[in-house]
FIMAR-636101 format. One record per residue (C-alpha): residue in one letter; x, y, z. Coordinates in steps of 0.05 Angstrom, whole numbers, plus 5000, padded with zeros to 4 digits. Example, Ala and Ser with C-alpha at 12.3 -4.5 7.8 and 13.67 -1.06 7.14 Angstrom:
a524649105156
s527349795143
REM end
This chain:
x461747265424
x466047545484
x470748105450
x477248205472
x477748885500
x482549355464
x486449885508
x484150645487
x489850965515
x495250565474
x491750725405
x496851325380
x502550915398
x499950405353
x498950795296
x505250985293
x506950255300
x503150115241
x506550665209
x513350325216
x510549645194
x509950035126
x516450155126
x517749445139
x514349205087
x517249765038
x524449545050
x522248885037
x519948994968
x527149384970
x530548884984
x526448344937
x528448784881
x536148904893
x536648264904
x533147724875
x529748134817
x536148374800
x538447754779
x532447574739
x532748284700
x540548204688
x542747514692
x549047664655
x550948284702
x555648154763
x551247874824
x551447894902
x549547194905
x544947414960
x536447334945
x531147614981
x525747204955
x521147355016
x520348085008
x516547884939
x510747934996
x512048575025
x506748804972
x501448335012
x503848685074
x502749365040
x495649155019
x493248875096
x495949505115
x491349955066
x485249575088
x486249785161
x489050535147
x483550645101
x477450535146
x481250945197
x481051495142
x474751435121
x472451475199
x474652135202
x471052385136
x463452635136
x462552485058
x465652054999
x467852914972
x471552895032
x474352275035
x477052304951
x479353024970
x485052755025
x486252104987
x488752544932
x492553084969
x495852384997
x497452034939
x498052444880
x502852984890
x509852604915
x505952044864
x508152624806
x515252784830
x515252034832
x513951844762
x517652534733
x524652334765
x523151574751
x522951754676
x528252284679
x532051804706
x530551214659
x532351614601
x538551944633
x541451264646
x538950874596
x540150194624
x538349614576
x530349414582
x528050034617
x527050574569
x523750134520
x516350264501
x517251004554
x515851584515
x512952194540
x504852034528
x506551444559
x510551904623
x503252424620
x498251854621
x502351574678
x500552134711
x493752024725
x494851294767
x489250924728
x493850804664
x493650104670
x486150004653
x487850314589
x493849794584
x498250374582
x505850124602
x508350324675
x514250784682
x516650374735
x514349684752
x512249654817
x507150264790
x502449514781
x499449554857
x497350284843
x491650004802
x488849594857
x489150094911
x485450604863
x480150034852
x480249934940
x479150604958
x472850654910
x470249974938
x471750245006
x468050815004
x462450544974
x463049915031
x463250495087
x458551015070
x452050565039
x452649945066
x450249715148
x455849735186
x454049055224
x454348755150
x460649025131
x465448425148
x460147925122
x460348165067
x467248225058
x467147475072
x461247345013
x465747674967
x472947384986
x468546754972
x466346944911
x473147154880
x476046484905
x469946154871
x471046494811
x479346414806
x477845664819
x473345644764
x478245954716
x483445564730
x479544854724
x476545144649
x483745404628
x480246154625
x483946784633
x479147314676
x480447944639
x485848424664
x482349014684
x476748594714
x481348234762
x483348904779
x477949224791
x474648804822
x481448664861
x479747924857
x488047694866
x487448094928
x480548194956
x482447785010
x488448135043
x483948945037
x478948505076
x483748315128
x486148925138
x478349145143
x477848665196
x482248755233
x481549585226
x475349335270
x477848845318
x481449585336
x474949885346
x470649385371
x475448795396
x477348085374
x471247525370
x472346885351
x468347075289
x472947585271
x478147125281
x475046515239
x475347175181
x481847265181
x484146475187
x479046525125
x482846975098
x489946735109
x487446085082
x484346395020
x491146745008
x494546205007
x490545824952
x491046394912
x498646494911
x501745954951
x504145705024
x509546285021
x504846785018
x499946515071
x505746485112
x507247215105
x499847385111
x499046995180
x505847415203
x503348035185
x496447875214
x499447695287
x504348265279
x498748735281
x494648385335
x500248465368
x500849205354
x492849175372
x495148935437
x500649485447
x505549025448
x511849065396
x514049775420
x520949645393
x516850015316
x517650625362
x524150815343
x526051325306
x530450885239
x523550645244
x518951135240
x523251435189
x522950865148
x514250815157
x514751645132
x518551555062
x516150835044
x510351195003
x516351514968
x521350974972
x516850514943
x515450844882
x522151134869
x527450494884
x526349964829
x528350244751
x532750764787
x535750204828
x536649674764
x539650274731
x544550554774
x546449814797
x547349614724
x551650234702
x555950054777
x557249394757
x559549554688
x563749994720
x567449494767
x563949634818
x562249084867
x555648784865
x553748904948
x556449524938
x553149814877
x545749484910
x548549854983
x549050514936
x542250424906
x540050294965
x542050994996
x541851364940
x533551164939
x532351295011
x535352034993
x530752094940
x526051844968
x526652355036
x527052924996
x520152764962
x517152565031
x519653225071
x519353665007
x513353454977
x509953075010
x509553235092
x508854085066
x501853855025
x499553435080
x500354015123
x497954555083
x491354085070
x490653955149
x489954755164
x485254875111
x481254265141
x481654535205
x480255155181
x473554965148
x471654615212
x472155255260
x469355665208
x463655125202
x462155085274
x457655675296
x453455545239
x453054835268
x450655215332
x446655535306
x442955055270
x441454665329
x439855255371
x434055425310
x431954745314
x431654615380
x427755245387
REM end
């Protein structure tokens, strides 16, 4: 099939495109939270009266997102080593300031329902991300999508570095398949699939990492009408698995970043934007029992309900700055140099290598 040609010079613009659609998405869960989950957590606490039932998806958008960025990453790494090595430098560090002011926090404020079950094994096993295959508790709830990512990036690497490229996306479809086939299954026989299966085999969500897969290569390679039949697939799988909400989300987020394919949508380019795509990593991990907490001890205090979610609301996008341009941006850096470093230091050996050869 004809591809649709994608314009080279645009592609840094979009990336930092997609970089604000994170920050999209991470204000929606935000928002999702003050709001709406609010109300479900504290039902007898003074209320806004405004929901956000929508932003329930922003995780969805997060995850569409991770299936693009991720092949981009692993494009630029010569080895799975490599590839672990900046995934953790990424993730782990701000993920530790994360969880230790989360439970700091939790236990400093002591909100009803938050502290309960947290001790400190609970705080050090949190530590290392894959707690929840041990059915260790979270220290914050939205801590849940961690295991799935974990369980992504190991199926991603594997997906990039042994398997054909020119299978890769038929085989993402053979599995979405199979996951569907499976949940359908369970559902008709009354069976439960086993927690840690479903998550590691990311079989809630296989089929939003393999849009974001897809579409990481209608970037490289252009849009086909089988690459589009994928991600109607997709979308269509999505919303059998969690409802017409959520397919509607996914086919929004799907266009959005055609669209951002396209270069079109330049209005991401701003810089509340941009600022909002850097800390979402932060934000997101920071804003929900800090939020409940601070909102519940507010409204006890008189004060109003918009108000005390507005102050959350700031008071987590602080936070959440000083972890991304604290922790998180100086690491980054310090692990880009040493990369670079390694490369230059690498490359007359390279040279000569393939002068010896050659000779």
């Amino acid at each position: 099939m004809t591809a649709v040609s994608v314009k080279r010079e645009a592609q840094p613009v979009r990336l930092t495109q997609l970089d604000a659609l994170r920050g999209v998405a991470a204000l929606m869960v935000v928002f999702f939270h003050y709001t709406s989950r609010f109300a479900e957590v504290y039902p007898h606490q003074p209320q806004s009266g405004l929901r956000f039932d929508i932003g329930e998806f922003g995780v969805d958008f997060f995850f569409i997102l991770s299936g693009f960025v991720i092949f981009l990453s692993l494009q630029r790494c010569s080895s799975v080593w490599e590839f672990a090595r900046l995934r953790f430098w990424r993730l782990f560090p701000v993920y530790w300031a994360a969880v230790l002011f989360s439970a700091a926090m939790i236990w400093l404020l002591d909100a009803p329902g938050q502290a309960e079950g947290l001790d400190v094994p609970v705080v050090v096993l949190n530590l290392a991300m894959v707690h929840q295959f041990f059915y260790v508790p979270n220290v914050d709830g939205v801590y849940w999508t961690l295991a799935y990512e974990f369980a992504f990036y190991v199926w991603a690497a594997c997906l990039y570095f042994i398997v054909p490229k020119r299978f890769t996306e038929w085989l993402l479809v053979a599995y979405v398949a199979l996951a569907a086939g499976l949940t359908l299954f369970a559902r008709q026989r009354g069976v439960e699939v086993p927690y840690r299966l479903t998550m590691a085999l990311m079989l809630d969500y296989a089929q939003l990492f393999s849009a974001g897969i897809v579409l990481y290569h209608v970037r490289s390679a252009g849009l086909t009408w089988t690459r589009g039949a994928m991600l109607v697939f997709f979308v269509l799988v999505e919303g059998y698995m969690h409802g017409l909400s959520a397919m509607i989300v996914t086919t929004l987020v799907v266009l959005m970043i055609l669209e951002v394919l396209r270069g079109r949508l330049r209005w991401l380019n701003t810089p509340v934007m941009l600022f909002f795509g850097a800390i979402s990593y932060s934000l997101y991990l920071v804003h929900q029992s800090f939020g409940h907490s601070l909102m519940f001890h507010l409204g006890n205090a008189g004060v109003p309900a918009p108000l005390a979610a507005l102050l959350a609301l700031v008071l987590s996008i602080a936070v959440a700055a000083c972890l991304t341009y604290l922790i998180e941006r100086p690491v980054l850096r310090r692990v880009r140099r040493g990369r670079n470093a390694g490369r230059t230091r690498q490359a007359p050996r390279r040279v000569i290598r393939r002068f010896a050869s050659e000779s």
